[in-house]
VEXDREN-2710 file (C-alpha; in Angstrom, 1 decimal):
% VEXDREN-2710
k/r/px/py/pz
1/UNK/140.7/131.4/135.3
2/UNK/141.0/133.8/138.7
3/UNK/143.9/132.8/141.0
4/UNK/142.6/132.4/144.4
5/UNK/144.7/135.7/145.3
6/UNK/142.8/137.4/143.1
7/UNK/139.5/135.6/144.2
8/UNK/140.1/136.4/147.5
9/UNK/140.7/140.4/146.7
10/UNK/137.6/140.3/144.5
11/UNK/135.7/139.5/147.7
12/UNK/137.5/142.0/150.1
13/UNK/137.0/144.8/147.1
14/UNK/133.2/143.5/147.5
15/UNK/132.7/143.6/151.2
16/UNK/134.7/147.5/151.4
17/UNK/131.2/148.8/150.8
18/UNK/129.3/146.8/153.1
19/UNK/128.5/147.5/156.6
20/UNK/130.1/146.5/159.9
21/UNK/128.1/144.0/161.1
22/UNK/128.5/142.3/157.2
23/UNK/131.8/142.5/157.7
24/UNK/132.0/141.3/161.0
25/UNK/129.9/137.6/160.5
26/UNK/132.0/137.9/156.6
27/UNK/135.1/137.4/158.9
28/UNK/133.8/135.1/161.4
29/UNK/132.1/132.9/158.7
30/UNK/135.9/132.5/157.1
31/UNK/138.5/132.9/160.2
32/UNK/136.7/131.8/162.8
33/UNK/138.8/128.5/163.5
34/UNK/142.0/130.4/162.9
35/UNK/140.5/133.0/165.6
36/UNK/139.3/130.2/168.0
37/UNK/143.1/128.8/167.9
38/UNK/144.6/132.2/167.7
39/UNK/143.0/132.5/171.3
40/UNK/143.5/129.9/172.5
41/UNK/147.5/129.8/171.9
42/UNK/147.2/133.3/173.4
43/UNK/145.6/132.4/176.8
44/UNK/148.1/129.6/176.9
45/UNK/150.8/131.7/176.4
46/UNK/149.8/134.1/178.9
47/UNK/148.9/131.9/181.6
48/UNK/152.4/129.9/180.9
49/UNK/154.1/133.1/181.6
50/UNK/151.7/134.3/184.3
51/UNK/152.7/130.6/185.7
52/UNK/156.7/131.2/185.7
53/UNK/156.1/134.8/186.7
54/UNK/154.6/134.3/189.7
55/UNK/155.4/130.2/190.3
56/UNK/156.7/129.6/194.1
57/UNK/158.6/126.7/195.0
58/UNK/156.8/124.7/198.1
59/UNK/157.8/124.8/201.7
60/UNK/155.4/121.5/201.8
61/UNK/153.1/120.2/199.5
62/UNK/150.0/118.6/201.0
63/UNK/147.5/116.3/198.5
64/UNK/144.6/116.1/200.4
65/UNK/142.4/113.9/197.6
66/UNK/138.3/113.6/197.9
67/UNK/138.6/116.3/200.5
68/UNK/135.8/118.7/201.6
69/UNK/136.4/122.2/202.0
70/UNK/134.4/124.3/199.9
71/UNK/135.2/128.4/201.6
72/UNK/138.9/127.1/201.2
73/UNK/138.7/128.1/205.2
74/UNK/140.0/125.4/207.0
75/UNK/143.1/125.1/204.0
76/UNK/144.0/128.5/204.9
77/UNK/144.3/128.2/208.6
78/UNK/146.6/125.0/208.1
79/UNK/148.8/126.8/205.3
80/UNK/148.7/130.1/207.6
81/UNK/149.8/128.3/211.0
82/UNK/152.4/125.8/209.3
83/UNK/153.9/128.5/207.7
84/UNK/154.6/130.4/210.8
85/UNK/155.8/127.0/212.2
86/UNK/158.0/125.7/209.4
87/UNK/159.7/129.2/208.8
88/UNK/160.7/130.4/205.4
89/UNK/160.6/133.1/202.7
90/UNK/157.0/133.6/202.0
91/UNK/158.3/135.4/198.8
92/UNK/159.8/132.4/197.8
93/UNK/158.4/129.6/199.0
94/UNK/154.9/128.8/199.9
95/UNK/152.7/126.0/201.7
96/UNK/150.5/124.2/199.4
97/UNK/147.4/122.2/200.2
98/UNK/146.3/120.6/197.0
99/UNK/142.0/119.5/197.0
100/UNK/141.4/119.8/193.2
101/UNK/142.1/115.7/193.4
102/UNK/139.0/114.3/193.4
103/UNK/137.7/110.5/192.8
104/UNK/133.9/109.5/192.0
105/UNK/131.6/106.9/192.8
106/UNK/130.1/106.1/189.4
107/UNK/130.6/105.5/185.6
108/UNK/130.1/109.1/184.8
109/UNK/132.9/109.8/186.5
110/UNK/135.6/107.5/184.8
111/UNK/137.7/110.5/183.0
112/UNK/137.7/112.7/185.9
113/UNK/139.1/109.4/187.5
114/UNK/142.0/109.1/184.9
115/UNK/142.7/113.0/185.3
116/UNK/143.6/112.4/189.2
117/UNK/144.9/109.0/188.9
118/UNK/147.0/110.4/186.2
119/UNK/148.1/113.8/188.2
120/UNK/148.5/111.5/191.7
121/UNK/150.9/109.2/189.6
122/UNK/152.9/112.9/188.2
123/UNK/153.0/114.4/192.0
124/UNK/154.7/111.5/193.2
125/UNK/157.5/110.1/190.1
126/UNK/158.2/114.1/190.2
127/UNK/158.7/113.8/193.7
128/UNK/156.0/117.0/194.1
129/UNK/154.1/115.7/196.9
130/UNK/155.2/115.2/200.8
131/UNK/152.0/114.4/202.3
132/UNK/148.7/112.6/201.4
133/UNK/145.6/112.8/203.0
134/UNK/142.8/110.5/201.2
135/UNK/140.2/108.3/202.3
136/UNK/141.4/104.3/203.0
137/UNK/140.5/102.7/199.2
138/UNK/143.3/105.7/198.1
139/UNK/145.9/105.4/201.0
140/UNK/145.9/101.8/201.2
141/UNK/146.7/101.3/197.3
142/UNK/149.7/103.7/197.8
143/UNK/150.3/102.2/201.1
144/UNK/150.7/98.5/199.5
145/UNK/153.0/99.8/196.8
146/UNK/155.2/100.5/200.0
147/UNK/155.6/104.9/198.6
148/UNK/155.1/106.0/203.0
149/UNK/157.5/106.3/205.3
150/UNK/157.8/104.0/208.3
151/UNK/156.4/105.9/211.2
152/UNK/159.4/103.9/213.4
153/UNK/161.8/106.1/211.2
154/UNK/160.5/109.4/212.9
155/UNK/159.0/109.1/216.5
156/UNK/160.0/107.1/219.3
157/UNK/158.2/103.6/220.3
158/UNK/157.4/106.0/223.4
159/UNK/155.9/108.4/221.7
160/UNK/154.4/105.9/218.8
161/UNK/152.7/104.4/222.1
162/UNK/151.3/107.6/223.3
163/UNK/149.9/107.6/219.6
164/UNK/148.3/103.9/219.7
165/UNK/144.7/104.1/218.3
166/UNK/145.8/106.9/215.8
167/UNK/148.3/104.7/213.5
168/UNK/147.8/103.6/210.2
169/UNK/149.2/99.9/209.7
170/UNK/149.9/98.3/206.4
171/UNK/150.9/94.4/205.8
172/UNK/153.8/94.5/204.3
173/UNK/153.3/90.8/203.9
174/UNK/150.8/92.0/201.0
175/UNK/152.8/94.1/199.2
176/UNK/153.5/91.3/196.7
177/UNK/150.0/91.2/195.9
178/UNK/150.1/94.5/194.4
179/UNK/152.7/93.3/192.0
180/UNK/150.6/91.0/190.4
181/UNK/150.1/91.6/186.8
182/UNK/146.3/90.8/187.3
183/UNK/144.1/93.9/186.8
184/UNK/141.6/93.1/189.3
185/UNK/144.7/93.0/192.0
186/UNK/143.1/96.0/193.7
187/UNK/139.5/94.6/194.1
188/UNK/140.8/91.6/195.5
189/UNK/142.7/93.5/198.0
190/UNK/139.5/95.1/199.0
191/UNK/137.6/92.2/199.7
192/UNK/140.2/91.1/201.9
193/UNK/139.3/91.8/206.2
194/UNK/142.1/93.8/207.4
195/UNK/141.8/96.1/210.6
196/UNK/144.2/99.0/209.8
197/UNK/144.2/100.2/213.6
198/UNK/145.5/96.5/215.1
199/UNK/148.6/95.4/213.9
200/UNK/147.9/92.1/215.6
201/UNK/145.6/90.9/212.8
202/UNK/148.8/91.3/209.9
203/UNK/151.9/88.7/209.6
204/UNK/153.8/92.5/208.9
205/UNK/152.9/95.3/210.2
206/UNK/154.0/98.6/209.0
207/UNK/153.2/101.9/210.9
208/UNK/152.5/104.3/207.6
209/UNK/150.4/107.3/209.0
210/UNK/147.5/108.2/210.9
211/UNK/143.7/108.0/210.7
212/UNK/142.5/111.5/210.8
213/UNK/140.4/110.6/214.5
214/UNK/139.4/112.7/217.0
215/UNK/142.3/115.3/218.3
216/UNK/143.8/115.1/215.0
217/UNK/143.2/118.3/212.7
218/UNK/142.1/116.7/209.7
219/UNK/138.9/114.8/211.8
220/UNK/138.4/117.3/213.4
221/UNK/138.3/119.7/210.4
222/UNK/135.1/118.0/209.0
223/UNK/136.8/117.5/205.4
224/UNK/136.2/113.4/205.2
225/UNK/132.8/113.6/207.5
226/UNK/131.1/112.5/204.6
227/UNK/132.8/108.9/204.5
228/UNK/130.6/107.9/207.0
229/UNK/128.0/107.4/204.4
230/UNK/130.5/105.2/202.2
231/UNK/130.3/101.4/202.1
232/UNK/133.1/99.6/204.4
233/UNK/136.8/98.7/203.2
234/UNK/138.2/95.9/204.1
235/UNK/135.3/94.6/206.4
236/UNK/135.7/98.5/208.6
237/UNK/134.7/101.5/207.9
238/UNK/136.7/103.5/205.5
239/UNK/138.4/106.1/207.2
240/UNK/140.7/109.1/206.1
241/UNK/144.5/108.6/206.2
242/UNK/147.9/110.6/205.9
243/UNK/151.5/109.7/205.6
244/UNK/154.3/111.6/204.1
245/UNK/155.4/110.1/200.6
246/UNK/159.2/108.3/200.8
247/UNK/160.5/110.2/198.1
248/UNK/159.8/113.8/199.6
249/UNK/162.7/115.7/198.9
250/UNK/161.8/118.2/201.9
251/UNK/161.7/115.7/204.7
252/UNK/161.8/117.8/207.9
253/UNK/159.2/120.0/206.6
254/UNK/157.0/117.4/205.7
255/UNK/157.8/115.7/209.6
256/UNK/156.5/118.9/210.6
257/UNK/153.6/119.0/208.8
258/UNK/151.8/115.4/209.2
259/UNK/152.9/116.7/213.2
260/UNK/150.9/119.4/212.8
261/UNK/147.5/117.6/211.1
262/UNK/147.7/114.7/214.1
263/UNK/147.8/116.9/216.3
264/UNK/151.2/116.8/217.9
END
């Protein structure tokens, strides 16, 4: 009996005659799943060290998450202007607005869903993220797990004053809720009638970040205009938000930056 060695050079002695093209589907009849992987390991490789080649580490990383933008216009005129504000090494360090997080309203949807819940969950435990931008069913989840900073912690009660009508407000007498073990914790919470712009309707109101309004660059940029034809959260219309993360590891620059997208 023929080894498969010498099977396998009976059918290469055969094919030495053939033509090309019977060569060609011969080989892509046989190897085309080690090609296919072959390939694929290569792009991999490549783009991995394409990735570390090239790779800058952020000046400020901004998540803006179900954002409109399409040209990419209005994203370069913020990273273009904060740059020149924030000052740094451009060959070093770069400013980073992050749209490829994106949510969806039906079933169809569900594993595009898991992809940005799961990246959301990866920018923030590796402390990658400073600032998120995202419409109020997103902020307020975040918001409720208590991960933005206290507005109180970087402006004035003067100047949070001057700001009155802007302001975000959590309860922070509902974080607890979010703690429950019950996996419908977040449904309840949107049933709930909460007005995020009057912190005289919550037992504990927590200043977290701002609703992108008139005079603030992110309303006024057009990237959440379409959440006017969403249903209502919370009993109001659901708005977009942005606070800077409490585990930022670049602080001042991300100060600067939700400064910048109010406005101020």
């Amino acid at each position: 009996m023929a080894t498969l060695r010498e099977d396998t050079k009976a059918e290469w002695d055969k094919m030495k005659e053939r033509p090309f093209k019977d060569k060609l589907s011969y080989f892509w009849e046989y190897y085309k799943v080690h090609t296919i992987v072959a390939v694929i390991a290569v792009i991999f490789v490549v783009a991995m060290i394409r990735s570390f080649v090239t790779s800058k580490d952020y000046a400020v990383y901004i998540a803006a998450v179900d954002s409109l933008d399409a040209s990419g216009e209005i994203k370069d005129v913020w990273v273009g202007e904060l740059a020149d504000i924030i000052g740094f090494d451009k060959d070093d360090y770069e400013v980073y607005i992050d749209s490829s997080i994106q949510f969806g309203t039906d079933g169809t949807s569900a594993q595009a869903d898991y992809v940005s819940a799961q990246k959301l969950t990866a920018l923030l435990t590796s402390r990658s993220m400073d600032i998120m931008i995202a419409d109020m069913t997103v902020f307020e989840q975040y918001a409720q797990n208590d991960c933005f900073v206290d507005l109180r912690d970087i402006y004035t009660e003067e100047e949070l004053s001057e700001m009155e009508g802007l302001i975000y407000y959590t309860d922070a007498a509902t974080f607890a809720d979010y703690r429950s073990s019950e996996m419908n914790v977040y449904e309840k919470q949107a049933e709930y009638v909460v007005d995020h712009h009057d912190p005289s309707s919550m037992r504990d109101p927590v200043p977290v970040g701002f609703f992108a309004g008139e005079g603030t660059r992110v309303g006024e940029s057009g990237m959440y205009d379409h959440l006017k034809d969403t249903e209502e959260f919370q009993g109001h219309e659901n708005e977009a938000a942005f606070g800077i993360l409490k585990n930022t590891e670049r602080y001042d620059n991300a100060v600067t930056g939700i400064s910048y997208l109010a406005g101020k």
